[in-house]
PDB file of N, CA, C and O in Angstrom:
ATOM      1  N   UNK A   1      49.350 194.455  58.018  1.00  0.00           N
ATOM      2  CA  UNK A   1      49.353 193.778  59.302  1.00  0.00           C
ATOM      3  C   UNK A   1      50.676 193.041  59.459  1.00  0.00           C
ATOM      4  O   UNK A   1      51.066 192.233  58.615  1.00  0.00           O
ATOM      5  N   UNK A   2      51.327 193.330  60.517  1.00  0.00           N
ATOM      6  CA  UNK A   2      52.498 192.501  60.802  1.00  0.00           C
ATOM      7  C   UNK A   2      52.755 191.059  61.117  1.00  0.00           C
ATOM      8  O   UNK A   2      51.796 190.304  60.958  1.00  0.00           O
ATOM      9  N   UNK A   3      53.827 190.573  61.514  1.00  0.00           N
ATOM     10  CA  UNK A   3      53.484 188.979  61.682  1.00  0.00           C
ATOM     11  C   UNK A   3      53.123 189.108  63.378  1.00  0.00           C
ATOM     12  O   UNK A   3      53.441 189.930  64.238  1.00  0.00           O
ATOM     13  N   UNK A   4      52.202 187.718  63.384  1.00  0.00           N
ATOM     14  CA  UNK A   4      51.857 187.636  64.679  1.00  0.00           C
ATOM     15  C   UNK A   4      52.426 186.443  65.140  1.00  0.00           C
ATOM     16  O   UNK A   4      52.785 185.637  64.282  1.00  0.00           O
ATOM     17  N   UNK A   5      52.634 186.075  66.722  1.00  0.00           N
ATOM     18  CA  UNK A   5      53.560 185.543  67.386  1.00  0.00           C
ATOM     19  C   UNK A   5      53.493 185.516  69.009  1.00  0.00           C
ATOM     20  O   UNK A   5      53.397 186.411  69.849  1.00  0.00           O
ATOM     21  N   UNK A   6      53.571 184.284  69.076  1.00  0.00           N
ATOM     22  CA  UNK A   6      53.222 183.879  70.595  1.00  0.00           C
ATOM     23  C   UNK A   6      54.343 184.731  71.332  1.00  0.00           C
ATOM     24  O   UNK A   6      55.556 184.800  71.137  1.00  0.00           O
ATOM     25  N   UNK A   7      53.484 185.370  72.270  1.00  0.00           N
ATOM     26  CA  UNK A   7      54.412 185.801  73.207  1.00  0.00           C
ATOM     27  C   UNK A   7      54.464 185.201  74.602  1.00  0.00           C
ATOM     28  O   UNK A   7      55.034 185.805  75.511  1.00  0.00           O
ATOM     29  N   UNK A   8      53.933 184.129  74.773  1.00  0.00           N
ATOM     30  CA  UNK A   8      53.734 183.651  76.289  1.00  0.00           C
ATOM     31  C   UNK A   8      53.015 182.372  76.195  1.00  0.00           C
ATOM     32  O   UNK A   8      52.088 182.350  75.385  1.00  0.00           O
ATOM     33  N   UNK A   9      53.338 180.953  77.082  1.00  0.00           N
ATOM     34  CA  UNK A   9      53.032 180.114  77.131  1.00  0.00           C
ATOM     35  C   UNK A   9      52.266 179.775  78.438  1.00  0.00           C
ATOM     36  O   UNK A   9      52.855 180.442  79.289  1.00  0.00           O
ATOM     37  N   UNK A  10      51.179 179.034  79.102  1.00  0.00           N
ATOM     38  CA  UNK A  10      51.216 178.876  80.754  1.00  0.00           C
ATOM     39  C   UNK A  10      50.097 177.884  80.488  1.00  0.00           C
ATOM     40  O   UNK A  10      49.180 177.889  79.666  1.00  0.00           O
ATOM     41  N   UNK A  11      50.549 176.814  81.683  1.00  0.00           N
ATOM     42  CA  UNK A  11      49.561 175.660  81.187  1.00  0.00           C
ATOM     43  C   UNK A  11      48.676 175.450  82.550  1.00  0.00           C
ATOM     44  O   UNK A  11      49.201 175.205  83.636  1.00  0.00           O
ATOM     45  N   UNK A  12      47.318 175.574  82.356  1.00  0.00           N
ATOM     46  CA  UNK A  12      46.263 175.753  83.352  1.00  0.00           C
ATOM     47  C   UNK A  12      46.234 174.118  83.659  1.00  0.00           C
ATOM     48  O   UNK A  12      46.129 173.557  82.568  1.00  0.00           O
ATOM     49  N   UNK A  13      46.286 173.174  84.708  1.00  0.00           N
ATOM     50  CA  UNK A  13      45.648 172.327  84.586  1.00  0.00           C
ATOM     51  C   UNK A  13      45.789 171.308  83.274  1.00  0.00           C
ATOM     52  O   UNK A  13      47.003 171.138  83.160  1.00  0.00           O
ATOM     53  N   UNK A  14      45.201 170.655  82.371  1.00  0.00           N
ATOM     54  CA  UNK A  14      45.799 170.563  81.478  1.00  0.00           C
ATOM     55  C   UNK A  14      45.757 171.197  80.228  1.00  0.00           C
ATOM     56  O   UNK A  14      45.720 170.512  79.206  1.00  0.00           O
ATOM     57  N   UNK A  15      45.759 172.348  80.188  1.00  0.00           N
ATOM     58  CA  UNK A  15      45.478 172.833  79.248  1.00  0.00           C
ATOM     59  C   UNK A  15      46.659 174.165  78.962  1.00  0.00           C
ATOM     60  O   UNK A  15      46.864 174.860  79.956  1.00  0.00           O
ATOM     61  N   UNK A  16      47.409 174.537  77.713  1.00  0.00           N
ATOM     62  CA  UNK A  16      48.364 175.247  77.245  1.00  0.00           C
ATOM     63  C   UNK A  16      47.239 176.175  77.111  1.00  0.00           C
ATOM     64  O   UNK A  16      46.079 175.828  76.893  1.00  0.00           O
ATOM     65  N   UNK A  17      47.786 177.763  77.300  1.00  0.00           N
ATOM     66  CA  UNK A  17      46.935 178.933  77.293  1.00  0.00           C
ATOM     67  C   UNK A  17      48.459 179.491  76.323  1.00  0.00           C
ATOM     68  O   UNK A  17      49.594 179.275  76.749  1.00  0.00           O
ATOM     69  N   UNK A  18      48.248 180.040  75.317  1.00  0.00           N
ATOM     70  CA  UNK A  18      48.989 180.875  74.757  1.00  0.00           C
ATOM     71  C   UNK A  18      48.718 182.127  74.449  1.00  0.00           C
ATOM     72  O   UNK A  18      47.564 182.282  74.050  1.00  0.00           O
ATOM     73  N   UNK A  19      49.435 183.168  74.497  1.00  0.00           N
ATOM     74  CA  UNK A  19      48.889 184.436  74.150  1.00  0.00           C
ATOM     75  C   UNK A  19      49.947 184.797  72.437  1.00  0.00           C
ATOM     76  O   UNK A  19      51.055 184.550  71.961  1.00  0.00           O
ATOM     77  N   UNK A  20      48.557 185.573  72.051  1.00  0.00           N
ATOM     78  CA  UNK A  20      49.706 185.714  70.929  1.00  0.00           C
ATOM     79  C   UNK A  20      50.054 187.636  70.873  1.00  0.00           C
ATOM     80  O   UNK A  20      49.365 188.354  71.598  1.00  0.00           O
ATOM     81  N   UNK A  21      51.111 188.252  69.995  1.00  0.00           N
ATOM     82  CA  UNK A  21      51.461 189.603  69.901  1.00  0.00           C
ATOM     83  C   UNK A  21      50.169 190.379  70.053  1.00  0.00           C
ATOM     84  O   UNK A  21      49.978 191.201  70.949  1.00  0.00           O
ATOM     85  N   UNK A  22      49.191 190.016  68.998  1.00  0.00           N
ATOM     86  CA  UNK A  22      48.057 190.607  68.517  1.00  0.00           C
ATOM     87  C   UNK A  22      47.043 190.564  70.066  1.00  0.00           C
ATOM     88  O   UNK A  22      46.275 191.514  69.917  1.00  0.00           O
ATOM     89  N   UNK A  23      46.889 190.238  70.732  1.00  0.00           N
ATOM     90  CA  UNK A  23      46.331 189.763  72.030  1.00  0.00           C
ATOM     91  C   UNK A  23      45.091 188.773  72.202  1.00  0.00           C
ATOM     92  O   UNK A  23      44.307 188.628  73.139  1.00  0.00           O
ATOM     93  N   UNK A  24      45.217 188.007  70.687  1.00  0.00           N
ATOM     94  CA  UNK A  24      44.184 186.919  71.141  1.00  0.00           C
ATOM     95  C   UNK A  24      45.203 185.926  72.095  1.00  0.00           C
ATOM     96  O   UNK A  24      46.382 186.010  72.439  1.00  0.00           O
ATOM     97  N   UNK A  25      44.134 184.968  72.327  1.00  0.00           N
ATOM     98  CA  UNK A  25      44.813 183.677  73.233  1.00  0.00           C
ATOM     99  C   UNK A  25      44.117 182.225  72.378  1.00  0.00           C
ATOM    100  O   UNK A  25      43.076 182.349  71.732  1.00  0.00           O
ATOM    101  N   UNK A  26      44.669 181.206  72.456  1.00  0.00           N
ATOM    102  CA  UNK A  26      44.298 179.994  72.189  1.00  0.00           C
ATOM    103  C   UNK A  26      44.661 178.812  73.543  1.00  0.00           C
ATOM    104  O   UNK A  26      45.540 178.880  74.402  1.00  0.00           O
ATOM    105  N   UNK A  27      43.747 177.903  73.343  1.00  0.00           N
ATOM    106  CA  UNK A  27      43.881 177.157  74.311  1.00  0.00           C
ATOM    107  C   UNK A  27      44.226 175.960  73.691  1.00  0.00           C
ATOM    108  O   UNK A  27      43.574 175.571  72.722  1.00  0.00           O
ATOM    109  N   UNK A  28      45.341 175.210  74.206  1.00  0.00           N
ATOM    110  CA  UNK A  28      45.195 173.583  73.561  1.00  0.00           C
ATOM    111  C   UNK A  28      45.288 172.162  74.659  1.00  0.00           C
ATOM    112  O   UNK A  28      46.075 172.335  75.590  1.00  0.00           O
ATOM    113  N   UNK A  29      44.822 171.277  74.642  1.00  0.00           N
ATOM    114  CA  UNK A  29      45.288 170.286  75.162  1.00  0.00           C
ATOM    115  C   UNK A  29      46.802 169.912  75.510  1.00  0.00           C
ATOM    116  O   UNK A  29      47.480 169.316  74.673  1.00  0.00           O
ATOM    117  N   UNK A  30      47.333 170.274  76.779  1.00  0.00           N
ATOM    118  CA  UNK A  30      48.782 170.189  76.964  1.00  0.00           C
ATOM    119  C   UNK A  30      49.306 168.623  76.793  1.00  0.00           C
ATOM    120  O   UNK A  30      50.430 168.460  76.320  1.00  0.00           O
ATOM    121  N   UNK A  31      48.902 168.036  76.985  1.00  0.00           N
ATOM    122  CA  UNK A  31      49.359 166.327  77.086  1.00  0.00           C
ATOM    123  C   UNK A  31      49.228 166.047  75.191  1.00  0.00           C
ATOM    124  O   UNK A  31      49.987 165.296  74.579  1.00  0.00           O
ATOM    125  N   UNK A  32      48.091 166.853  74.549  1.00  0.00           N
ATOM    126  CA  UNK A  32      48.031 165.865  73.496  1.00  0.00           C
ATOM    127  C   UNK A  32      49.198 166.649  72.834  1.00  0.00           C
ATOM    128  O   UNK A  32      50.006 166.030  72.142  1.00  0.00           O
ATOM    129  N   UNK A  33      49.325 168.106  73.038  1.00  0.00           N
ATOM    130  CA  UNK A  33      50.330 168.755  72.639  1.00  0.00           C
ATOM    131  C   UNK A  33      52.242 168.296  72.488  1.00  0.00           C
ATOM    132  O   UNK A  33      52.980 168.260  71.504  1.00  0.00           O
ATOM    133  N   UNK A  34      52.497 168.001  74.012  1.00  0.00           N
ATOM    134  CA  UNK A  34      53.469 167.002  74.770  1.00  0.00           C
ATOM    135  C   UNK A  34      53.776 165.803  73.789  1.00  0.00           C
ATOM    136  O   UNK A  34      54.906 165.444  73.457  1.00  0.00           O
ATOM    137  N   UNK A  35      52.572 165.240  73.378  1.00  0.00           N
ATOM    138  CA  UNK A  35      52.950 163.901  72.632  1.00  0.00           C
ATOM    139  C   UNK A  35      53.004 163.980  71.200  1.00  0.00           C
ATOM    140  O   UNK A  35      53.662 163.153  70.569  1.00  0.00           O
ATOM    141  N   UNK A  36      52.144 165.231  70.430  1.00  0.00           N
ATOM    142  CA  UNK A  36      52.864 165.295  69.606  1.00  0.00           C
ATOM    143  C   UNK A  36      54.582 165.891  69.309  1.00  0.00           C
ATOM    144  O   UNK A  36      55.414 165.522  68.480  1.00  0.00           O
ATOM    145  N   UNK A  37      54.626 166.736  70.165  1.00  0.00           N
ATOM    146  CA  UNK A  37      55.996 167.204  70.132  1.00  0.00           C
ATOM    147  C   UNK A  37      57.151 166.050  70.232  1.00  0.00           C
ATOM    148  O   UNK A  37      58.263 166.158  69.717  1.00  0.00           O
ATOM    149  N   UNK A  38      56.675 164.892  71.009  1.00  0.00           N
ATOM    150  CA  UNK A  38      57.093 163.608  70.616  1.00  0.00           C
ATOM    151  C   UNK A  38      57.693 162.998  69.413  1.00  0.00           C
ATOM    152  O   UNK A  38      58.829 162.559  69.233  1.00  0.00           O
ATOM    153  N   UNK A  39      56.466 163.086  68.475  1.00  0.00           N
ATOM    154  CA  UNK A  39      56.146 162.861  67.484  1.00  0.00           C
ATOM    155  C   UNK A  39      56.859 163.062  66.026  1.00  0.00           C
ATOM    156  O   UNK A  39      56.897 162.256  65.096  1.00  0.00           O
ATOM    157  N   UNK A  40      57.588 164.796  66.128  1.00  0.00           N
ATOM    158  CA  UNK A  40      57.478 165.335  65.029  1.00  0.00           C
ATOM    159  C   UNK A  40      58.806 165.970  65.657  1.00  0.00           C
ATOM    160  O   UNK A  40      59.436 165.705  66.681  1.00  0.00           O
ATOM    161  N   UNK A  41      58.979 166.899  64.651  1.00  0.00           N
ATOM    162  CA  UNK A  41      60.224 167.601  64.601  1.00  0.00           C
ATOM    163  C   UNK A  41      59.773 168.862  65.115  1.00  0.00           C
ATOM    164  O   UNK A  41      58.661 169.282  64.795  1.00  0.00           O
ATOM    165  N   UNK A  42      60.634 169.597  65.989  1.00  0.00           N
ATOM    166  CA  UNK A  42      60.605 171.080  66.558  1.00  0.00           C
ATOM    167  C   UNK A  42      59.846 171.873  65.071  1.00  0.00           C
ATOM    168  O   UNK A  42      58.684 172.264  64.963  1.00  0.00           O
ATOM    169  N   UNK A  43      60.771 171.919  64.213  1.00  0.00           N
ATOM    170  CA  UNK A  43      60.246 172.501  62.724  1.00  0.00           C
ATOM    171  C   UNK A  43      58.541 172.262  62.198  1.00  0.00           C
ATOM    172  O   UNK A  43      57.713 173.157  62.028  1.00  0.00           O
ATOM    173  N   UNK A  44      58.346 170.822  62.018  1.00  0.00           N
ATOM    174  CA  UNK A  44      57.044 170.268  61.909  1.00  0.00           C
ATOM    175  C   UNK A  44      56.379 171.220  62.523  1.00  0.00           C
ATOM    176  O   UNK A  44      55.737 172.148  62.031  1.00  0.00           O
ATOM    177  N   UNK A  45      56.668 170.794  64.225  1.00  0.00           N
ATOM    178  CA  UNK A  45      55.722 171.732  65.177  1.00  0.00           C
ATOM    179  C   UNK A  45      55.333 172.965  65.115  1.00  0.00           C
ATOM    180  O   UNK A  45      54.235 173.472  65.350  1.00  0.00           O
ATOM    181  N   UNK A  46      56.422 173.453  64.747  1.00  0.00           N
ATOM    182  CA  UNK A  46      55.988 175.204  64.745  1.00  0.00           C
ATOM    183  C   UNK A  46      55.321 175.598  63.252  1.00  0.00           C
ATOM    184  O   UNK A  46      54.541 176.535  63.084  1.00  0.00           O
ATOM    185  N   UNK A  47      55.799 174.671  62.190  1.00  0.00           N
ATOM    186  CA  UNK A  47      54.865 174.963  61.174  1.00  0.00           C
ATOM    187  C   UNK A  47      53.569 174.400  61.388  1.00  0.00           C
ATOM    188  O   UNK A  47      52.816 174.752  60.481  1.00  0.00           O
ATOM    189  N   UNK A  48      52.976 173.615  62.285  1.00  0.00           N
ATOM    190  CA  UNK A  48      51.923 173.601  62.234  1.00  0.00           C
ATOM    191  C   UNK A  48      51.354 174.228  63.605  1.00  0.00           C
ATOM    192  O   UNK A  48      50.354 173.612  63.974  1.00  0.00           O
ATOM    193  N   UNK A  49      51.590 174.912  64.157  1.00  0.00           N
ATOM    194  CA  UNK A  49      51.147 175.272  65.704  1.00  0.00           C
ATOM    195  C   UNK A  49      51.477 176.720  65.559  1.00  0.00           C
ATOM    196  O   UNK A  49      50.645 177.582  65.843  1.00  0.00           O
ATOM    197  N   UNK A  50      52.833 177.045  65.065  1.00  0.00           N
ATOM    198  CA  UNK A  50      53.159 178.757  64.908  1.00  0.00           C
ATOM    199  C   UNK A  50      53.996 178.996  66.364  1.00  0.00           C
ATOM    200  O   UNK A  50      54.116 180.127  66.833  1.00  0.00           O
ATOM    201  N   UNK A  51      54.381 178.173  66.814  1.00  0.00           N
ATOM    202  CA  UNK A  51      55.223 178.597  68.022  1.00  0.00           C
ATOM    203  C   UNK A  51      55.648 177.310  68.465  1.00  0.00           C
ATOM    204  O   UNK A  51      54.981 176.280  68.365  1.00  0.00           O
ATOM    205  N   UNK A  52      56.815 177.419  68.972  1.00  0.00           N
ATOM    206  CA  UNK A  52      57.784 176.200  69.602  1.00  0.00           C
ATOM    207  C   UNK A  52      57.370 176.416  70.972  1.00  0.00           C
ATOM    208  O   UNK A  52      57.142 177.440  71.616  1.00  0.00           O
ATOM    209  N   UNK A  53      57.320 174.766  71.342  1.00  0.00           N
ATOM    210  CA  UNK A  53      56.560 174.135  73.018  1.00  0.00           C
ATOM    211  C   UNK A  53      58.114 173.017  73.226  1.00  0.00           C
ATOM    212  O   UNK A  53      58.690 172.149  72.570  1.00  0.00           O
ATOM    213  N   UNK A  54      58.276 173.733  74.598  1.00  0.00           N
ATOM    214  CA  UNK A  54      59.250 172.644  75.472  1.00  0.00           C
ATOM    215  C   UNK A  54      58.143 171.747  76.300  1.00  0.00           C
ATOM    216  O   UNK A  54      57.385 172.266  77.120  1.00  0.00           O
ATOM    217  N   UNK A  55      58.139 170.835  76.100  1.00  0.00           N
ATOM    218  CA  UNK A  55      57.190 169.716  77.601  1.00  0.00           C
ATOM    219  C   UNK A  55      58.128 170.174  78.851  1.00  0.00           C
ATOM    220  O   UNK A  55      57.526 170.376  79.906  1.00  0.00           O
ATOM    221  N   UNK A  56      59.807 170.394  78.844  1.00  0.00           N
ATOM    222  CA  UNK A  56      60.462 170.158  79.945  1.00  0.00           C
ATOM    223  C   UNK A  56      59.617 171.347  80.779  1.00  0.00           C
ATOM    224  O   UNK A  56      59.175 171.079  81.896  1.00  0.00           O
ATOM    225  N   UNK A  57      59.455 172.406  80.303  1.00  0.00           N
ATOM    226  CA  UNK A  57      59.508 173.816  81.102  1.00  0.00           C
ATOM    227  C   UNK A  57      57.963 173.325  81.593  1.00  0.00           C
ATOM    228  O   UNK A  57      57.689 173.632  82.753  1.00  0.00           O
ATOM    229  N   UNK A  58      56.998 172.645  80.886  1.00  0.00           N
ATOM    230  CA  UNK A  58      56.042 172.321  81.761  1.00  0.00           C
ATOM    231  C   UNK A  58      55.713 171.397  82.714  1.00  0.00           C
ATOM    232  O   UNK A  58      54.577 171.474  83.183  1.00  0.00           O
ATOM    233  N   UNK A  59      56.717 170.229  83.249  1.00  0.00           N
ATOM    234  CA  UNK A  59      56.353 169.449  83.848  1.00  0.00           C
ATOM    235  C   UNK A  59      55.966 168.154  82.982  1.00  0.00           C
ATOM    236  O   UNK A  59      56.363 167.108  83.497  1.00  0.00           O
ATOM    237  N   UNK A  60      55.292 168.014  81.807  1.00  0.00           N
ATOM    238  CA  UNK A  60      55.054 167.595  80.960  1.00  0.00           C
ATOM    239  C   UNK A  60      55.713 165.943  80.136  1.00  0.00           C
ATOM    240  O   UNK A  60      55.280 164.882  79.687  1.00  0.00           O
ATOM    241  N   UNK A  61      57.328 166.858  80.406  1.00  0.00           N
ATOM    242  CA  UNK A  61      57.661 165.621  79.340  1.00  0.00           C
ATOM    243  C   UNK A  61      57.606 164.318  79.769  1.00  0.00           C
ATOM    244  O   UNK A  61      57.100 163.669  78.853  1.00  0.00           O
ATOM    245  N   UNK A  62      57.898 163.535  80.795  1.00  0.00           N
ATOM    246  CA  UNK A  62      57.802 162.590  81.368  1.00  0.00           C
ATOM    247  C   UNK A  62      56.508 161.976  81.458  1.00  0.00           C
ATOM    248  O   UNK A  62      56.478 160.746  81.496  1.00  0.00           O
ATOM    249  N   UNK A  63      55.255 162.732  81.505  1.00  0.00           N
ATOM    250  CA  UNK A  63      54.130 161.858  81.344  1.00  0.00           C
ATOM    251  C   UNK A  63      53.902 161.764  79.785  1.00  0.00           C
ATOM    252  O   UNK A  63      53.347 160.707  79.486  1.00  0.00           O
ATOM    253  N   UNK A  64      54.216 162.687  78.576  1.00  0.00           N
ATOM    254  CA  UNK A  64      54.244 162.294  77.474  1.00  0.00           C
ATOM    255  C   UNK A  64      55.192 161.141  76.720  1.00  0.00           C
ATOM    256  O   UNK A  64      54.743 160.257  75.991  1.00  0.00           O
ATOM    257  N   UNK A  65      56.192 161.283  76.956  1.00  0.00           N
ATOM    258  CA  UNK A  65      56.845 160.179  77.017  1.00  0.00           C
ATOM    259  C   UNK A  65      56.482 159.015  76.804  1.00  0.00           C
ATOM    260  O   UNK A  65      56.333 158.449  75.721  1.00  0.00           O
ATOM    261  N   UNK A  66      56.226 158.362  78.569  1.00  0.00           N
ATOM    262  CA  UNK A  66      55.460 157.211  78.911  1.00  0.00           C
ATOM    263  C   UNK A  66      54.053 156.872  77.693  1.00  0.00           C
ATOM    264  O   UNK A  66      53.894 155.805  77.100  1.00  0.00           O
ATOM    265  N   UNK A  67      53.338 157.877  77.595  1.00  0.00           N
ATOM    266  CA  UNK A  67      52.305 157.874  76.599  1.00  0.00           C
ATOM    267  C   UNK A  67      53.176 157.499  75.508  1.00  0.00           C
ATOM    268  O   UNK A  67      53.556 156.333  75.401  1.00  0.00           O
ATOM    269  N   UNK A  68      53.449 158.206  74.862  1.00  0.00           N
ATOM    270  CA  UNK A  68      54.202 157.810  73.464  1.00  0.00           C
ATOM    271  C   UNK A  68      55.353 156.568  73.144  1.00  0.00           C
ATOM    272  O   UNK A  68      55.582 156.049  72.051  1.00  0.00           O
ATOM    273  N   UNK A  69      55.914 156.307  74.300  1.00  0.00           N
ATOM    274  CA  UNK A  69      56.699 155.521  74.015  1.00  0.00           C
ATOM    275  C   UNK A  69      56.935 154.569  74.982  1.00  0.00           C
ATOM    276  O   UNK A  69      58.038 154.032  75.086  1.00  0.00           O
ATOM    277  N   UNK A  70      55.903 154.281  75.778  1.00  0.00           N
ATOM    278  CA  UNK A  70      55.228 152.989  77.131  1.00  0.00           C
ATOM    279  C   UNK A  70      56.600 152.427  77.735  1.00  0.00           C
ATOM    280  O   UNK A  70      57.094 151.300  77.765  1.00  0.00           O
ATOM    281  N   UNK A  71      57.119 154.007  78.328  1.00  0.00           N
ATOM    282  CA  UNK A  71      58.259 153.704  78.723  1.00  0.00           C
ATOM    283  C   UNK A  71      57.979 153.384  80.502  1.00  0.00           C
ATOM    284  O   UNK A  71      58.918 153.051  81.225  1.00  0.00           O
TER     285      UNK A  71
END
């Protein structure tokens, strides 16, 4: 079996829909997502998630932000 790998990101409402190579999908909480990406290092992230998340491309970063850092 080969490696598998997000091929597509799109965030419903609040929620990240990812698709991966293999054609499952996962769903995650986009905001809690947003704030960890805050949090941690691009690297961190993808070792624990398996795919790199921009907040910018979603609209996102600015309300995570404020959350994380009561700006």
């Amino acid at each position: 079996m080969g490696f598998i790998f997000a091929v597509s990101q799109q965030v419903v409402g609040r929620t990240l829909v990812v698709k991966y190579s293999d054609g499952s999908v996962k769903m995650y909480d986009a905001i809690r997502l947003g704030c960890e990406w805050f949090r941690m290092s691009n690297d961190c992230f993808f070792e624990m998630y398996g795919f790199n998340f921009n907040p910018h491309a979603h609209g996102l970063y600015d309300i995570c932000r404020k959350l994380v850092h009561g700006e």
